[in-house]
Biopython code that builds the backbone (N, CA, C, O; Angstrom):
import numpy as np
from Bio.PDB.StructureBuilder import StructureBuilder

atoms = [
    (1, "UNK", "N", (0.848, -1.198, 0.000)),
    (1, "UNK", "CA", (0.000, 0.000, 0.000)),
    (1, "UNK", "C", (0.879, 1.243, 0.000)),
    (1, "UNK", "O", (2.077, 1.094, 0.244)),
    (2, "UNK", "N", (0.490, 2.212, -0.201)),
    (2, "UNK", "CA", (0.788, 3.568, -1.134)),
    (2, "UNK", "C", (1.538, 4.424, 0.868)),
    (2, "UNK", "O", (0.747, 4.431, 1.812)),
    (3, "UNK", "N", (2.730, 4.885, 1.023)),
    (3, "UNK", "CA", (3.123, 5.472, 1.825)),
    (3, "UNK", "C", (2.314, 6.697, 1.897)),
    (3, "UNK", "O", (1.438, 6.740, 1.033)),
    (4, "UNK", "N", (2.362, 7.601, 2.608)),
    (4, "UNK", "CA", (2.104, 9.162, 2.735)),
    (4, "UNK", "C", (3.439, 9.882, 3.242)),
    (4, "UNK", "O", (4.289, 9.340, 3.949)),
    (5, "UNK", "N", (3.473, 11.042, 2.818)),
    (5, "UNK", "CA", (4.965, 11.515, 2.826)),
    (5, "UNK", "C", (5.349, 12.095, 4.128)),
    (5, "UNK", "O", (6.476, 12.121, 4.623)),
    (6, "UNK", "N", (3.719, 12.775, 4.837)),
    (6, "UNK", "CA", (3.935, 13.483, 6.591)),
    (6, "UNK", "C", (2.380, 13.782, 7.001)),
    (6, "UNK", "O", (1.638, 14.113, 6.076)),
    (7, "UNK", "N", (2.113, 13.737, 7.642)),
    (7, "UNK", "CA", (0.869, 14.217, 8.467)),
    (7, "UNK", "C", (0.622, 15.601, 7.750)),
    (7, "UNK", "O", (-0.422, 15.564, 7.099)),
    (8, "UNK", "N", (1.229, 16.717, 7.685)),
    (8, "UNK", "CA", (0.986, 17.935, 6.932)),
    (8, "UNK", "C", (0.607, 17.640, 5.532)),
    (8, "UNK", "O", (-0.608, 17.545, 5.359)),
    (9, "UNK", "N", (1.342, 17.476, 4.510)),
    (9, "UNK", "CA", (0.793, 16.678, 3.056)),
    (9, "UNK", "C", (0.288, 15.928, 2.717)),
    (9, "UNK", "O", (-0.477, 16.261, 1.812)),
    (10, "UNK", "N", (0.262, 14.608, 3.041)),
    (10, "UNK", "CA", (-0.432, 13.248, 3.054)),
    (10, "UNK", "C", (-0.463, 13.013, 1.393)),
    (10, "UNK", "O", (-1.360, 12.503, 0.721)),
    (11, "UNK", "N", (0.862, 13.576, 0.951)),
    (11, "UNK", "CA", (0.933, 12.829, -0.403)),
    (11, "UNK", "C", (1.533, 11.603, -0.642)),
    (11, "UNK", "O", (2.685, 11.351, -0.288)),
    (12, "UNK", "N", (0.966, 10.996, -1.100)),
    (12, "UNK", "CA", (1.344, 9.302, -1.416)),
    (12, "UNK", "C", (2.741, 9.403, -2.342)),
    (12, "UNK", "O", (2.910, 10.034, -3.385)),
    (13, "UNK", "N", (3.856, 8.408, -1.461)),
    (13, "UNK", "CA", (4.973, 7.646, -1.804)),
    (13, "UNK", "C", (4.988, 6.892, -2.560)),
    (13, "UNK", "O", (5.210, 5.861, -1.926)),
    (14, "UNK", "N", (4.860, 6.534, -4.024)),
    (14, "UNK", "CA", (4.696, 5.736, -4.942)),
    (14, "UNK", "C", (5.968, 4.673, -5.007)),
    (14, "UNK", "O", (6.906, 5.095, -5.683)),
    (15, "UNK", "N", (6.076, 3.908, -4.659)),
    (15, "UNK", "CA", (7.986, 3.018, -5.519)),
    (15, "UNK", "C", (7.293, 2.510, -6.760)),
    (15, "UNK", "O", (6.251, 1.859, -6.837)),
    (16, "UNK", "N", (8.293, 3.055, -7.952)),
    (16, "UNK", "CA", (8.181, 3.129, -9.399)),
    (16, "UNK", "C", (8.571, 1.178, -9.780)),
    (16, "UNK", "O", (8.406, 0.524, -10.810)),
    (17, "UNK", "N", (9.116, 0.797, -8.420)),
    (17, "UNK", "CA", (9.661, -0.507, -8.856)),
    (17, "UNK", "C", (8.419, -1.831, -8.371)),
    (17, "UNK", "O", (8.591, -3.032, -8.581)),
    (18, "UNK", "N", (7.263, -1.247, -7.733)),
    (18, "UNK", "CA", (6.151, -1.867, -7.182)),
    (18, "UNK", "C", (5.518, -2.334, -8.432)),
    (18, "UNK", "O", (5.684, -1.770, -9.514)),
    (19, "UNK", "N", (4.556, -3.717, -8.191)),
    (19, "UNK", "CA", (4.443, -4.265, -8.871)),
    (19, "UNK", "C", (3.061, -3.774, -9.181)),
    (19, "UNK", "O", (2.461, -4.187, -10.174)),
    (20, "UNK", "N", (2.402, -2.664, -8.126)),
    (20, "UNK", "CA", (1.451, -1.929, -8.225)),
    (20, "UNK", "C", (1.561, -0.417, -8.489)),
    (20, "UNK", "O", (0.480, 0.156, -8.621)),
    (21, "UNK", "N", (2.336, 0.105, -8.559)),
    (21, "UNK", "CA", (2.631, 1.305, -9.067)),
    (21, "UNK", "C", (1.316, 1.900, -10.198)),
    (21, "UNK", "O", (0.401, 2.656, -9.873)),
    (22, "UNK", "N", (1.493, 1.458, -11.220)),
    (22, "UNK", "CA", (0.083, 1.988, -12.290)),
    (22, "UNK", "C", (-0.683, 2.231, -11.268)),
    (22, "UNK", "O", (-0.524, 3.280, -10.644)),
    (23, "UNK", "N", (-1.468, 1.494, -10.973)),
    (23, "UNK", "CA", (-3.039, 1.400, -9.574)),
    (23, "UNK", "C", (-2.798, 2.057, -8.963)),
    (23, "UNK", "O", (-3.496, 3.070, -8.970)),
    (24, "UNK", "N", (-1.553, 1.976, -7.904)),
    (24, "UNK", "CA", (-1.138, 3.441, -7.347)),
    (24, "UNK", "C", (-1.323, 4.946, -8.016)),
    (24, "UNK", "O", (-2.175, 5.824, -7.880)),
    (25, "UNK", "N", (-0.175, 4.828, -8.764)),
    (25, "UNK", "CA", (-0.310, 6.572, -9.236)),
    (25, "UNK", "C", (-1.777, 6.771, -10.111)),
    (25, "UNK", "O", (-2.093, 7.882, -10.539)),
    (26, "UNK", "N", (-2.435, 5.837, -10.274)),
    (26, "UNK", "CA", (-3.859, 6.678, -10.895)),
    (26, "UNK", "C", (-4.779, 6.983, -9.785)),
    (26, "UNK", "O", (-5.875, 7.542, -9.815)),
    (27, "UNK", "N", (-4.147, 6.527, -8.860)),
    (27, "UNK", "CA", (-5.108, 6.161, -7.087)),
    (27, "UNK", "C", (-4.995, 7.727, -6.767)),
    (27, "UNK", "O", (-5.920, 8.528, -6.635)),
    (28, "UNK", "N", (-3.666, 7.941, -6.682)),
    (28, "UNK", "CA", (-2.892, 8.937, -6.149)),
    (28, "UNK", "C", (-3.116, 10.420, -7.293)),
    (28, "UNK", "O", (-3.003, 11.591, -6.931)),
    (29, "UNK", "N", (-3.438, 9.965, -8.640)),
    (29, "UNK", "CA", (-4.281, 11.239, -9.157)),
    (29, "UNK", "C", (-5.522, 11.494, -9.248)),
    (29, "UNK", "O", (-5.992, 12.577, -9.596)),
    (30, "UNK", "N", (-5.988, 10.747, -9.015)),
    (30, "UNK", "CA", (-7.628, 10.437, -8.937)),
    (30, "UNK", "C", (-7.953, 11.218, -7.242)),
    (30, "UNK", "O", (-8.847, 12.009, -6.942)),
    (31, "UNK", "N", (-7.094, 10.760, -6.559)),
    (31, "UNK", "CA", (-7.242, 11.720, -4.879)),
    (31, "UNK", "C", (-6.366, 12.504, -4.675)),
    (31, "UNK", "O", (-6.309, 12.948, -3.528)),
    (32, "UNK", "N", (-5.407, 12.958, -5.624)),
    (32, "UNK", "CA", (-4.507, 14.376, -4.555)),
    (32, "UNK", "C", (-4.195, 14.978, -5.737)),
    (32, "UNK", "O", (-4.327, 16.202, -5.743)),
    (33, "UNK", "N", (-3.818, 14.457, -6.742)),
    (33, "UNK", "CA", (-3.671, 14.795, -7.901)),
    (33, "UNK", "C", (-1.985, 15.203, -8.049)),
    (33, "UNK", "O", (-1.694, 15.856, -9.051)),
    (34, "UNK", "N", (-1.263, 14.970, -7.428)),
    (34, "UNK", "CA", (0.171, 14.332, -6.847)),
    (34, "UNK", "C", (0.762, 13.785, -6.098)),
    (34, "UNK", "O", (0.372, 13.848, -4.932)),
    (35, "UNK", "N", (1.982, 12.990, -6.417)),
    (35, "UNK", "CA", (2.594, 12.143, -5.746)),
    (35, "UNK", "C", (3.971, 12.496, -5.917)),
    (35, "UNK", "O", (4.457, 13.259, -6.752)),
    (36, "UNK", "N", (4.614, 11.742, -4.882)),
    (36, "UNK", "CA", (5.975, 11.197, -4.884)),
    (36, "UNK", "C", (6.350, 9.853, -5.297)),
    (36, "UNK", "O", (6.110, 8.711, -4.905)),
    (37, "UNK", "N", (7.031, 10.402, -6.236)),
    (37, "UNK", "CA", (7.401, 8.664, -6.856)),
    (37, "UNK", "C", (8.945, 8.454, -6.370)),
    (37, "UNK", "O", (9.712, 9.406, -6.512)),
    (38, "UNK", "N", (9.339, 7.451, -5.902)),
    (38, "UNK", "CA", (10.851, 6.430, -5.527)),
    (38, "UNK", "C", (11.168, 5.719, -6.287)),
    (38, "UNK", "O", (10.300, 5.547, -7.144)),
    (39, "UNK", "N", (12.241, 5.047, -6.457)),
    (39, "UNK", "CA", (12.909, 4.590, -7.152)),
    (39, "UNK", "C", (12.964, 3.972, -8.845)),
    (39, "UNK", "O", (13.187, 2.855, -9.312)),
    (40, "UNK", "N", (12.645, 5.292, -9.445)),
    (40, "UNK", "CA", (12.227, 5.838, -10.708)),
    (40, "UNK", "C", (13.574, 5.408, -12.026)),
    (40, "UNK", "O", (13.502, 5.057, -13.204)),
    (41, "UNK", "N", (15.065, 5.741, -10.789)),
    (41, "UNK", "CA", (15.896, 5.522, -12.169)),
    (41, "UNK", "C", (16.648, 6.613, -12.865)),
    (41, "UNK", "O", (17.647, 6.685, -13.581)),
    (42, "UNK", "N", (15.390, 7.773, -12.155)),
    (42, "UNK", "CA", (16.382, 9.344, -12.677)),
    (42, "UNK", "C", (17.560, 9.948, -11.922)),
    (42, "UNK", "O", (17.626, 10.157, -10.710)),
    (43, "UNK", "N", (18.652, 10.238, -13.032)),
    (43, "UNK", "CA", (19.829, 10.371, -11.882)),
    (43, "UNK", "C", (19.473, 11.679, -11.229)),
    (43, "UNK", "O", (19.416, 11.716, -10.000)),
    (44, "UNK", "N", (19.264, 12.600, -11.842)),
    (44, "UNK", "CA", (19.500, 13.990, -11.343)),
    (44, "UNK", "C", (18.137, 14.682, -12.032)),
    (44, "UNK", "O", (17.702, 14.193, -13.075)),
    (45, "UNK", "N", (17.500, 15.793, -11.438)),
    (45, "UNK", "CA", (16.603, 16.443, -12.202)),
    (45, "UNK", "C", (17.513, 17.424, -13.494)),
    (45, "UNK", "O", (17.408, 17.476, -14.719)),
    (46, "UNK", "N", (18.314, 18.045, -12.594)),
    (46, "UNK", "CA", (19.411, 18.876, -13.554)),
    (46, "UNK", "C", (19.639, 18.143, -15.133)),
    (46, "UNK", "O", (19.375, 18.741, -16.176)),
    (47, "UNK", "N", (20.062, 17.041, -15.088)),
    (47, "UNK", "CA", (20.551, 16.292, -16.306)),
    (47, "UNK", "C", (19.026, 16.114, -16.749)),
    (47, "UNK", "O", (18.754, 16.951, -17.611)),
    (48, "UNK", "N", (18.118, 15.421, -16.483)),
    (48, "UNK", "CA", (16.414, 15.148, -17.002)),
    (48, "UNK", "C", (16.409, 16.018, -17.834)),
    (48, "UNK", "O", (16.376, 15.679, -19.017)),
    (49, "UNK", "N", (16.440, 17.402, -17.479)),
    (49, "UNK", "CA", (15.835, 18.591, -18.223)),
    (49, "UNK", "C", (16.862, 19.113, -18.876)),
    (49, "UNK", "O", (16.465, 19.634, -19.918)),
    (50, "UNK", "N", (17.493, 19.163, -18.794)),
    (50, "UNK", "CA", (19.215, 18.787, -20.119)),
    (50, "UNK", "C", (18.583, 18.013, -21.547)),
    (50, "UNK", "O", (18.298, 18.310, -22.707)),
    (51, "UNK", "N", (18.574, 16.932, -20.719)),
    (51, "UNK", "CA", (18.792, 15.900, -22.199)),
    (51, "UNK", "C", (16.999, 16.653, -22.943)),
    (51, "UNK", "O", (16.712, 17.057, -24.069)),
    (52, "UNK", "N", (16.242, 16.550, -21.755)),
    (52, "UNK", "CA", (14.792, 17.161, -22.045)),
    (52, "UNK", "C", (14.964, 18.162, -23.126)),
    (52, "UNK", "O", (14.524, 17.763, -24.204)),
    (53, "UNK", "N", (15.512, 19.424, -23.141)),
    (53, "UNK", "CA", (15.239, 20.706, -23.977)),
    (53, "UNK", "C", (16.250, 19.884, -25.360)),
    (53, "UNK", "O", (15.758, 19.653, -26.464)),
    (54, "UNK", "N", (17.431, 19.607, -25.055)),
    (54, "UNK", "CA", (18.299, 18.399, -25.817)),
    (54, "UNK", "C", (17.186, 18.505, -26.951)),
    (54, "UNK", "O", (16.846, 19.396, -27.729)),
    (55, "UNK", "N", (16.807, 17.318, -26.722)),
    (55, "UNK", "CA", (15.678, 16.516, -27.323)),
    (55, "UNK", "C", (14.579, 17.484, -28.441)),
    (55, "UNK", "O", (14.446, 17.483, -29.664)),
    (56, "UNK", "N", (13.989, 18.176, -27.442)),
    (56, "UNK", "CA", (12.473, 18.954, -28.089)),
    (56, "UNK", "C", (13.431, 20.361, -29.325)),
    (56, "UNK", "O", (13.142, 20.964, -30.358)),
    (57, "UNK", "N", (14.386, 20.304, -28.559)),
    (57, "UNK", "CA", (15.604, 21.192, -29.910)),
    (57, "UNK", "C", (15.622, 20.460, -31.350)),
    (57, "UNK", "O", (16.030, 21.030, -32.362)),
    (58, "UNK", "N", (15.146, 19.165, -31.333)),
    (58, "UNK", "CA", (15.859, 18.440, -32.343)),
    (58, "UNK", "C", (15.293, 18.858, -33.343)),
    (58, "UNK", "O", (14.377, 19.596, -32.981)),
    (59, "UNK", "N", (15.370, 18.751, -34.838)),
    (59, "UNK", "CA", (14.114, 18.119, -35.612)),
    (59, "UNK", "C", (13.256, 17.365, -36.180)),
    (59, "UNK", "O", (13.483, 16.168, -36.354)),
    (60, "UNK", "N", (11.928, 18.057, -36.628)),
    (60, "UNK", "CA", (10.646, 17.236, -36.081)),
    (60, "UNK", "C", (10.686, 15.890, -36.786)),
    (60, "UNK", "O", (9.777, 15.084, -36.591)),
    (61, "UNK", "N", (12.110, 15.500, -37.923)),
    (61, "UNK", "CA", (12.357, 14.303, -38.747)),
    (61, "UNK", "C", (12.985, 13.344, -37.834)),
    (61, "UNK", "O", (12.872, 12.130, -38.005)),
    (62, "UNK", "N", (13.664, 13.877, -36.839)),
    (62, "UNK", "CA", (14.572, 12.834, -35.802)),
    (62, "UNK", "C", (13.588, 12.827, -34.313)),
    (62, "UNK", "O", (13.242, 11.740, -33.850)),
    (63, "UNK", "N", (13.360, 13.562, -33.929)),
    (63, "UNK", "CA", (12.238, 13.302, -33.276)),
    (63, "UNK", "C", (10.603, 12.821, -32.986)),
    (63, "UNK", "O", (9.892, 12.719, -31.987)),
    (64, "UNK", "N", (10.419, 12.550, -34.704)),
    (64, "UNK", "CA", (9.436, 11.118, -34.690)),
    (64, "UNK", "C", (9.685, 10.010, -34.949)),
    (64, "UNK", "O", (8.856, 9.125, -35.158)),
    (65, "UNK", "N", (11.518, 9.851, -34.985)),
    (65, "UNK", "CA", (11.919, 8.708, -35.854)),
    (65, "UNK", "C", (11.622, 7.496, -34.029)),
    (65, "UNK", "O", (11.740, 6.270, -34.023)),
    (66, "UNK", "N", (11.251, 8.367, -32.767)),
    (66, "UNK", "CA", (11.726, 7.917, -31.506)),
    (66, "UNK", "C", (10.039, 7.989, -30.986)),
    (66, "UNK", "O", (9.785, 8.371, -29.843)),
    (67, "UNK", "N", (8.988, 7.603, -31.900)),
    (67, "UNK", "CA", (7.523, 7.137, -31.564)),
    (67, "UNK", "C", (7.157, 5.676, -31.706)),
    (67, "UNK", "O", (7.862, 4.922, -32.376)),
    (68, "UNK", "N", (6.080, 5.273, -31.094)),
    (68, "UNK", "CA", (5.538, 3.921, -31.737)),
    (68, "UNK", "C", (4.183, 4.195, -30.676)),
    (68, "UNK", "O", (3.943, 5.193, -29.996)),
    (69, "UNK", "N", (3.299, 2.738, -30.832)),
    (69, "UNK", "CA", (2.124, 3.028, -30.480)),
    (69, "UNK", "C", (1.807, 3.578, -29.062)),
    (69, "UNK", "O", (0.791, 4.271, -29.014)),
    (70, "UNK", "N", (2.512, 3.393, -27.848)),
    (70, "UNK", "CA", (2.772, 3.315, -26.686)),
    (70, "UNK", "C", (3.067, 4.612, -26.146)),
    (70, "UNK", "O", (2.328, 5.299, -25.440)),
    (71, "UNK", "N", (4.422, 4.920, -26.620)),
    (71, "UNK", "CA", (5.728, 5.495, -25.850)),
    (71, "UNK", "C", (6.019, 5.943, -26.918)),
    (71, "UNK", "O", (5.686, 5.479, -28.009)),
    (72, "UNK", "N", (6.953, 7.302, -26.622)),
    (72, "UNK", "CA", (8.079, 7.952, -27.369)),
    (72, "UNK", "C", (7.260, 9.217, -27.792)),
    (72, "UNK", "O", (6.206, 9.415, -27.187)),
    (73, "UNK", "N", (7.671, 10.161, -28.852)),
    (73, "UNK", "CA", (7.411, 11.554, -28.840)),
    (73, "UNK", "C", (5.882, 11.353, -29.488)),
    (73, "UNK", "O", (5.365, 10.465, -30.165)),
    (74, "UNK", "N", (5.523, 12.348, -29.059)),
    (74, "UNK", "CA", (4.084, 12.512, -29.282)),
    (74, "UNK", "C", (4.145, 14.132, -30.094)),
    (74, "UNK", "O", (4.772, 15.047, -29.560)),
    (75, "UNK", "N", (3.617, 14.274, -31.060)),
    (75, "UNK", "CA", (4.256, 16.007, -31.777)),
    (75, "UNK", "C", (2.498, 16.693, -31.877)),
    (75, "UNK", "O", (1.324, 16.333, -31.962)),
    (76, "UNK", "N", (3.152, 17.603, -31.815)),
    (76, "UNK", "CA", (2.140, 19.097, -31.251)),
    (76, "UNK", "C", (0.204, 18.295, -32.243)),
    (76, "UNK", "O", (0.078, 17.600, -33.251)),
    (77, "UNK", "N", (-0.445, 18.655, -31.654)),
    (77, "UNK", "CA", (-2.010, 18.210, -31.954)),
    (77, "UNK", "C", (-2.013, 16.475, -32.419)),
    (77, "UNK", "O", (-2.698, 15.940, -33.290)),
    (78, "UNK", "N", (-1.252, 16.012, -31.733)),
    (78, "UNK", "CA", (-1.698, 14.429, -31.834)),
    (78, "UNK", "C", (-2.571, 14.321, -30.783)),
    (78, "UNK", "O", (-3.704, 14.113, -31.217)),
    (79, "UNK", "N", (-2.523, 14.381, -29.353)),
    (79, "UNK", "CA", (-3.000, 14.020, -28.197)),
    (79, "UNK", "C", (-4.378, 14.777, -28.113)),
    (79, "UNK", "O", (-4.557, 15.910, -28.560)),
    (80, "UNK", "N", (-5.400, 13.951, -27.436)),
    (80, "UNK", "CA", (-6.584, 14.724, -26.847)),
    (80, "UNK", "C", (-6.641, 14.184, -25.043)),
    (80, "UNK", "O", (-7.098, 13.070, -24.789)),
    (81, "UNK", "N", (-6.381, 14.653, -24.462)),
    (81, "UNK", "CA", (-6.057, 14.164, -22.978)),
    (81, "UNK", "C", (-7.184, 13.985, -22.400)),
    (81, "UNK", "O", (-7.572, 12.818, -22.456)),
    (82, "UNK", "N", (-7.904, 14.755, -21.825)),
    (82, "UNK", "CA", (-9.727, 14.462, -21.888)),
    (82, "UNK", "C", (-10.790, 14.851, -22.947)),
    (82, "UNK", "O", (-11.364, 15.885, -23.286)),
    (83, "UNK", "N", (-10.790, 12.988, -23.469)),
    (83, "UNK", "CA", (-11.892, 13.262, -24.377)),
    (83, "UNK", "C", (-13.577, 14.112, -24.047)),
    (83, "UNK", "O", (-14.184, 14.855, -24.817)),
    (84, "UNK", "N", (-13.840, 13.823, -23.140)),
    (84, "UNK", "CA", (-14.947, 14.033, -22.517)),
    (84, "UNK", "C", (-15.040, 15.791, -22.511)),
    (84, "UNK", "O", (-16.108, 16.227, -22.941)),
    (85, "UNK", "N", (-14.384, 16.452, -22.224)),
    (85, "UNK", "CA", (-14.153, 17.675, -22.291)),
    (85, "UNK", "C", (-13.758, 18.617, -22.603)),
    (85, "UNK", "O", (-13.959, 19.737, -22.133)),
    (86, "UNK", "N", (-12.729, 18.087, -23.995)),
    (86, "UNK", "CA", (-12.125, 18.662, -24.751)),
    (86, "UNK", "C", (-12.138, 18.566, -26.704)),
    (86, "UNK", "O", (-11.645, 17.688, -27.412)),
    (87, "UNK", "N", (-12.628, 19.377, -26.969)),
    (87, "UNK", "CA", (-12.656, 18.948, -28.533)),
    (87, "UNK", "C", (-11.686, 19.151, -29.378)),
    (87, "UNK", "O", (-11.696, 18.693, -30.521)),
    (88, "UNK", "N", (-10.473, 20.074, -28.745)),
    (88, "UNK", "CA", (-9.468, 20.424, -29.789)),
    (88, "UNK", "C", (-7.882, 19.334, -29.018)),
    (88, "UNK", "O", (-7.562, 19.197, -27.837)),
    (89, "UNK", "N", (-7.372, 18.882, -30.010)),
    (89, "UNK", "CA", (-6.223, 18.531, -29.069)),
    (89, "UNK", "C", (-4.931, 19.067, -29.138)),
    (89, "UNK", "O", (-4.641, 19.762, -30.112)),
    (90, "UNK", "N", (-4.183, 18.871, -28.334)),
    (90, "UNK", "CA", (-2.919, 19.570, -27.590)),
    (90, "UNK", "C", (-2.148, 20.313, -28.408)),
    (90, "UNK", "O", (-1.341, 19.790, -29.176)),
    (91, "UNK", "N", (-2.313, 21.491, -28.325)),
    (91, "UNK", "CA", (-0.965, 21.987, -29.146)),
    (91, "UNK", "C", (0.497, 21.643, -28.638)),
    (91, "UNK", "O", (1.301, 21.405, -29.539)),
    (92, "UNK", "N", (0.891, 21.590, -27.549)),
    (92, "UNK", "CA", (1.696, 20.498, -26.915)),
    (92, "UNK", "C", (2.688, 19.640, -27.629)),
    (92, "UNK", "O", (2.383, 19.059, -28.670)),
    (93, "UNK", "N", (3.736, 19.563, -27.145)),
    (93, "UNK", "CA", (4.381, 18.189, -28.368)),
    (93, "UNK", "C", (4.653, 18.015, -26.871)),
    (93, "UNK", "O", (4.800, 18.784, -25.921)),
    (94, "UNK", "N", (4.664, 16.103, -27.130)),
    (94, "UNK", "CA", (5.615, 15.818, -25.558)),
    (94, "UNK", "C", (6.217, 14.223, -25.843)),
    (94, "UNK", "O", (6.399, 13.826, -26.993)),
    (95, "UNK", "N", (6.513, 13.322, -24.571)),
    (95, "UNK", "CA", (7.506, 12.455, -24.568)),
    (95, "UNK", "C", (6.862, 11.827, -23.497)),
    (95, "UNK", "O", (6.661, 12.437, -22.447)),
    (96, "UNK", "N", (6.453, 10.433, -23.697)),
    (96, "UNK", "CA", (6.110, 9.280, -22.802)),
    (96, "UNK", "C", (6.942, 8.462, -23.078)),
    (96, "UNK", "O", (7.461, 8.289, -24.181)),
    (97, "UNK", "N", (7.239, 7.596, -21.595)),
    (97, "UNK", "CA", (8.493, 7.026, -21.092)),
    (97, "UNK", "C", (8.002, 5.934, -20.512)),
    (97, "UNK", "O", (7.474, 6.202, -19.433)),
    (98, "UNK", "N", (7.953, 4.308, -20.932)),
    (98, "UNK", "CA", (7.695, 3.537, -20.387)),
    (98, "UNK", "C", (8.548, 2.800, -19.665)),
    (98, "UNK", "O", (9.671, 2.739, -20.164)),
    (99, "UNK", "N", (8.347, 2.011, -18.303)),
    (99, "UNK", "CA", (9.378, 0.935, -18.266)),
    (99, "UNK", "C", (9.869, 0.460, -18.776)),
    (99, "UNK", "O", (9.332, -0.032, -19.768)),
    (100, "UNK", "N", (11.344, 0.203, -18.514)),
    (100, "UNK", "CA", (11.725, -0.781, -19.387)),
    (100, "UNK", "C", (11.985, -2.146, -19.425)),
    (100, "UNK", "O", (12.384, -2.757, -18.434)),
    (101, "UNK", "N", (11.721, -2.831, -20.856)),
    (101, "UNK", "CA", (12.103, -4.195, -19.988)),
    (101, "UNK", "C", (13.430, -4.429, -19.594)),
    (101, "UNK", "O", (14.314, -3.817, -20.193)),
    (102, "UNK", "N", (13.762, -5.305, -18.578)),
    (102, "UNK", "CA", (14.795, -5.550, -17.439)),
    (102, "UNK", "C", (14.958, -7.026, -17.718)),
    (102, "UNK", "O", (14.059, -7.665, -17.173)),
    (103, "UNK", "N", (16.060, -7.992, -18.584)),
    (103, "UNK", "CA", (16.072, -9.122, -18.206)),
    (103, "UNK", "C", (15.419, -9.881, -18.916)),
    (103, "UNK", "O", (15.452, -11.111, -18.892)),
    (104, "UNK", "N", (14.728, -9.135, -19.654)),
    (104, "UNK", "CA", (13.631, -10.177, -20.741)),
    (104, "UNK", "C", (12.468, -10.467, -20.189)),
    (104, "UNK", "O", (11.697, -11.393, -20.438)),
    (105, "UNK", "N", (12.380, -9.391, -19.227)),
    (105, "UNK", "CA", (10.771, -9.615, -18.167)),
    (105, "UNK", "C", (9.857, -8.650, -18.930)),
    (105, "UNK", "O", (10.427, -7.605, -19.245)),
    (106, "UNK", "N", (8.924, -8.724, -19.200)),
    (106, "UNK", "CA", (7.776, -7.897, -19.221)),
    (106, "UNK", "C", (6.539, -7.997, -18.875)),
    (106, "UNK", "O", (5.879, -9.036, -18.903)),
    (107, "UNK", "N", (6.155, -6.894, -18.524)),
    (107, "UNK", "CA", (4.547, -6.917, -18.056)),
    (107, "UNK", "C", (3.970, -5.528, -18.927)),
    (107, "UNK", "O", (4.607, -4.704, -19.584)),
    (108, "UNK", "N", (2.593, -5.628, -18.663)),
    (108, "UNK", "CA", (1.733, -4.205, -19.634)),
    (108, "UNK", "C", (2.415, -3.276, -19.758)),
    (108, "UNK", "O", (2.245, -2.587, -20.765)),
    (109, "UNK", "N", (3.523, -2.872, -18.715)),
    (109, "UNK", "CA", (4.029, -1.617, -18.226)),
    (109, "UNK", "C", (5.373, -1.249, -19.028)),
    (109, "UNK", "O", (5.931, -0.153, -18.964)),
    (110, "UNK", "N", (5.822, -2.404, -19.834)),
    (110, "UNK", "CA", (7.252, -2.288, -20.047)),
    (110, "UNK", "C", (6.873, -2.380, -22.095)),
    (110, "UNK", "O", (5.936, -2.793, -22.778)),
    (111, "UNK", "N", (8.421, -1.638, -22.411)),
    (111, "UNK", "CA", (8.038, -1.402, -23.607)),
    (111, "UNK", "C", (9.820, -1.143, -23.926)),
    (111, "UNK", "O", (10.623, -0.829, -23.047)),
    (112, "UNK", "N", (10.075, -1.309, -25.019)),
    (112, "UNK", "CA", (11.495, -0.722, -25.577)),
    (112, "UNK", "C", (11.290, 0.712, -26.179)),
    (112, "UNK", "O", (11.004, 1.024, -27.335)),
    (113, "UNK", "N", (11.551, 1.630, -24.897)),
    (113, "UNK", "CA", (11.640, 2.957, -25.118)),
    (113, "UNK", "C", (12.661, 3.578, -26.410)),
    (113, "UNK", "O", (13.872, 3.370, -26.339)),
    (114, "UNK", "N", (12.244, 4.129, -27.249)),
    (114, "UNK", "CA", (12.946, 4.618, -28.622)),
    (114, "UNK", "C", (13.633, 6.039, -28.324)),
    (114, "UNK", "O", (13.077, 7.058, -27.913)),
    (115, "UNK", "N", (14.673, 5.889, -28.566)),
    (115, "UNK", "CA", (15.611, 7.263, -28.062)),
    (115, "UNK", "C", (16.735, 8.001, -29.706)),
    (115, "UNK", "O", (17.159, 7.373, -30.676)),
    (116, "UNK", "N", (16.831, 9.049, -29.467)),
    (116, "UNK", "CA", (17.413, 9.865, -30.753)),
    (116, "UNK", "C", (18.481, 9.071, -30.778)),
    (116, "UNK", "O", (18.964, 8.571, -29.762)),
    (117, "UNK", "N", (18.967, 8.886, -32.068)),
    (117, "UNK", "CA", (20.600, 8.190, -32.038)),
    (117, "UNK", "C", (21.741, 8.677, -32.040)),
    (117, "UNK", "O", (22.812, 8.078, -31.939)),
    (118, "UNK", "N", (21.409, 10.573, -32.237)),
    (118, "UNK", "CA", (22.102, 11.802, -32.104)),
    (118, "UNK", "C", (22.389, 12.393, -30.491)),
    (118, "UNK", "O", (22.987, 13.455, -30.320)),
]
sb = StructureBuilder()
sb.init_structure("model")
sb.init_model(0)
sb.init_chain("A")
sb.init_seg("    ")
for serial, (resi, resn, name, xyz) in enumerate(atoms, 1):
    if name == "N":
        sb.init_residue(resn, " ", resi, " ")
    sb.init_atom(name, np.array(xyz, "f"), 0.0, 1.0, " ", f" {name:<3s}", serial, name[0])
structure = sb.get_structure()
């Protein structure tokens, strides 16, 4: 079950390596609408948002070469995030990041994340 971080916040402790994690963090947006996630894998935020701007710098020929159905770049008006309430979609370009597989294990969650070769 899902930690809480202190009596003052009571935001839920997610571990990214739980075998419940998904159920968790939709638990945890569905009631607080953030969390803390653990042992995720990211070294540093500093470097994240490095390679991050990195990346969205590229062009838009090498940066869809790193999509597939799942995961990987998503480019400006593909996405509609809530259908229910939204009719236009995202001007937005962005980047979903799945587990990866580890070992030749997989479950729903894991996917061979596609990365620039530049």
């Amino acid at each position: 079950k899902m930690e809480k971080s202190s009596e003052f916040l009571s935001l839920p402790i997610i571990n990214f390596q739980s075998r419940n994690s998904a159920k968790e963090i939709a638990e945890a947006c569905r009631n607080f609408g953030f969390f803390v996630l653990t042992n995720h894998g990211i070294e540093t935020m500093e470097k994240t948002l490095n390679q991050s701007k990195a990346f969205f710098q590229l062009p838009y020929d090498a940066k869809i070469k790193c999509r597939n159905d799942s995961a990987g770049y998503n480019p400006p008006y593909h996405e509609i995030l809530d259908p229910k309430n939204q009719t236009r979609r995202e001007s937005k370009e962005g980047y979903t990041i799945r587990r990866e597989i580890v070992d030749g294990i997989k479950d729903p969650l894991t996917i061979e994340n596609l990365w620039p070769s530049n």
